[in-house]
Structures are given as C-alpha cells and as structure tokens.
C-alpha positions in Angstrom: 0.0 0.0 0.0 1.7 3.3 -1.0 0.7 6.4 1.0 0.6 9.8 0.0 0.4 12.9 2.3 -0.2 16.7 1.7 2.1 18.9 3.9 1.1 22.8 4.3 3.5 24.9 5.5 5.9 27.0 4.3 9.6 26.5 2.9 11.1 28.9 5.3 9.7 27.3 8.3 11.6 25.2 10.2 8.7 22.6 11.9 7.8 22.2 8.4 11.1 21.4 7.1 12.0 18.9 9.7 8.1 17.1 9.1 9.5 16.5 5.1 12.4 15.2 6.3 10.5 12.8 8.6 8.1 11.8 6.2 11.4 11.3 3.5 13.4 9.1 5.6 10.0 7.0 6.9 9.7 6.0 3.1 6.5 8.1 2.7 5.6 10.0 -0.3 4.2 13.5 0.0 3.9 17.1 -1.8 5.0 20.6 0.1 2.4 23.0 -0.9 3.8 26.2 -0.1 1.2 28.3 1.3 3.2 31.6 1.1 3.5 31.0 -2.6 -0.2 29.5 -3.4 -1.9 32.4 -0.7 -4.8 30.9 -1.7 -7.4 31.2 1.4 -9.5 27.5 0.9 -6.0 26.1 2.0 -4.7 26.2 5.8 -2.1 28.7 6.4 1.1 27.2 8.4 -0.3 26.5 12.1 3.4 26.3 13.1 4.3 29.4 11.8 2.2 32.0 13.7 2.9 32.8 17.1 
C-alpha cells in the first residue's frame, strides 16, 4: 500500500522542514504545498508558523 500525504507549510519554516524530512526518511511519499507562494485562502495557512 503506497501512501501519499499533503504537507502545508511553508519552505522557510523550520517545523515544516524537519516534518519533510521525517516523512522522507519514513519512506512516505508527499507534496509541500507552499502556502506563502499558493496564498490561496481554501488552503490552511502554516499553524506552526504564527505565534
């Protein structure tokens, strides 16, 4: 079973960086959608990011 995951964060955010490089060396496929460059407002912004 192959299993695919959707990250949203940011490139220049740290918790998100270290979550893709989890999910890399766990074998697990996934896509980085970077909200700061999609700023589209149907997808969650980076949780991790705002203080």
């Amino acid at each position: 079973m192959s299993i695919h995951v959707t990250v949203y964060g940011a490139e220049s955010c740290m918790k998100c960086t270290n979550t893709g490089t989890a999910l890399r060396l766990a074998g697990i496929d996934f896509e980085l959608v970077d909200v700061n460059v999609t700023g589209s407002c149907e997808q969650p912004a980076c949780v991790s990011c705002r203080w």
